[in-house]
C-alpha positions as CSV (number, residue, x, y, z in Angstrom):
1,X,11.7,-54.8,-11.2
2,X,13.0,-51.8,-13.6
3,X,16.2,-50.5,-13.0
4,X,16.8,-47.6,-12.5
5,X,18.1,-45.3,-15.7
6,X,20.9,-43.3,-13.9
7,X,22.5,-43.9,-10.5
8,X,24.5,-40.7,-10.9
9,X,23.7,-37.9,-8.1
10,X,24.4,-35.1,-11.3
11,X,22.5,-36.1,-13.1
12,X,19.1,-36.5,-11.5
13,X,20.0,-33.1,-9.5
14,X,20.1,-31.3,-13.0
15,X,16.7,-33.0,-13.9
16,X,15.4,-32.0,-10.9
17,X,16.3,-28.3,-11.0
18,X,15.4,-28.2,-14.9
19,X,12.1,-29.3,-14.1
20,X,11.4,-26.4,-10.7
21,X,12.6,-23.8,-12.9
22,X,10.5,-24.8,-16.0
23,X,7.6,-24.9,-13.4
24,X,8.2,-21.5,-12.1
25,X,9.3,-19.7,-15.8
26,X,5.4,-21.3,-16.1
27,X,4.5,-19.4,-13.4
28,X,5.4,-16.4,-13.5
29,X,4.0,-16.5,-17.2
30,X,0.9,-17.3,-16.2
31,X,1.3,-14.2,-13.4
32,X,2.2,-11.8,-16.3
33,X,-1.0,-13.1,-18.1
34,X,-3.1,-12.4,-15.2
35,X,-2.3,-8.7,-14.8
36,X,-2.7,-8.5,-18.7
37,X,-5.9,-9.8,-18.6
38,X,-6.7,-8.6,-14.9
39,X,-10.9,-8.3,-14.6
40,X,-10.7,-6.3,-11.7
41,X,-8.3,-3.8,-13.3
42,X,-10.2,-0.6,-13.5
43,X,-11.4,0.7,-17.4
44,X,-10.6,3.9,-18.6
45,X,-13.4,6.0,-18.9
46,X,-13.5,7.2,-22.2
47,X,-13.3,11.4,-22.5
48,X,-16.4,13.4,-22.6
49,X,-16.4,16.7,-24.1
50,X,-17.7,19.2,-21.9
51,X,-20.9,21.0,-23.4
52,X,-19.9,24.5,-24.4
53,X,-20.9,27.4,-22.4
54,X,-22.4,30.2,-24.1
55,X,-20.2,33.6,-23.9
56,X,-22.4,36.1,-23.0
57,X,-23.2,34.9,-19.6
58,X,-20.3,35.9,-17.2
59,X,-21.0,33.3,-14.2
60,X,-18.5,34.2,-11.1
61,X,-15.6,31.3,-11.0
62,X,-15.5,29.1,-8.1
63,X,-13.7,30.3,-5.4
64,X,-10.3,28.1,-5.0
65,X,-10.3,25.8,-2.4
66,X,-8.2,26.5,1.1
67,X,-4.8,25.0,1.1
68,X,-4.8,21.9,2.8
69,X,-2.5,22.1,6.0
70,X,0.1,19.2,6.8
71,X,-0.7,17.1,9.8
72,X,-3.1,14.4,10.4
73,X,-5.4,13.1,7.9
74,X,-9.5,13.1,8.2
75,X,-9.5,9.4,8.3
76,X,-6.6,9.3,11.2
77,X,-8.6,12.0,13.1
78,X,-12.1,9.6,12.8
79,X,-10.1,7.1,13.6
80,X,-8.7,8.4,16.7
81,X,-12.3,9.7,17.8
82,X,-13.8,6.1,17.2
83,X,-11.5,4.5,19.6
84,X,-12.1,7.3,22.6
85,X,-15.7,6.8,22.2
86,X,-15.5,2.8,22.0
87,X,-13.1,3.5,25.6
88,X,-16.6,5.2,27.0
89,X,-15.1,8.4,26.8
90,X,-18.0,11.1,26.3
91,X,-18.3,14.3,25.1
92,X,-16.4,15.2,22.0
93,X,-12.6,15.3,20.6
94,X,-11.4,18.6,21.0
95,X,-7.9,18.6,19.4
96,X,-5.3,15.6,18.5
97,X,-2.2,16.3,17.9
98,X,1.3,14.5,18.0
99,X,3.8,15.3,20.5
100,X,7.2,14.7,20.4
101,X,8.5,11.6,22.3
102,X,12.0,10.8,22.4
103,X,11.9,7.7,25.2
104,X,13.4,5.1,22.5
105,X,16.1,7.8,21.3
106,X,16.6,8.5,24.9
107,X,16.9,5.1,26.2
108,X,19.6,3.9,23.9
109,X,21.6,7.0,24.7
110,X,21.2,5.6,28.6
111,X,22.0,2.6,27.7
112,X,25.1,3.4,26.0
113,X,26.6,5.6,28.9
114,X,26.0,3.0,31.3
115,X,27.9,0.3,29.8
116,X,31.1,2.6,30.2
């Protein structure tokens, strides 16, 4: 039988830990070289020039779109429409909008003032 080349605890613990952290300085290596080389990483279009206009025909410019309000987005408000009609709600969502709830605030003011 071979003998073993060091019996001292140190020793094989700073082998050991030389050789995780070589195998993760690998790997995170190969991670930067996969978002340098990612395939799925969208290409810049390339800029086109936009044909020229002639001058002598005044077109009218577009009107400016309306400001979008804050609140709930489009996809939030399909969302929330989708669920009531898979609940077998019919008809049609009127309006959605958040209301102010305050039962967790509330409850851990309760639970304070009834300890003391």
């Amino acid at each position: 039988m071979s003998h073993p080349v060091t019996t001292n605890p140190l020793i094989i613990m700073l082998i050991n830990m030389t050789v995780v952290f070589l195998v993760l300085i690998a790997l995170g290596v190969v991670i930067n070289l996969i978002h340098y080389i990612d395939p799925t990483k969208p290409k810049a279009a390339p800029e086109e020039a936009a044909p020229a206009k002639p001058e002598t025909v005044s077109e009218p410019e577009p009107a400016a779109a309306a400001p979008v309000e804050e609140g709930i987005s489009p996809e939030v408000v399909a969302v929330i429409a989708a669920a009531v009609a898979s609940m077998g709600c019919a008809g049609t969502v009127k309006a959605i909008r958040p209301i102010e709830r305050n039962n967790w605030k509330n409850s851990g003011r309760n639970a304070i003032q009834s300890r003391g």
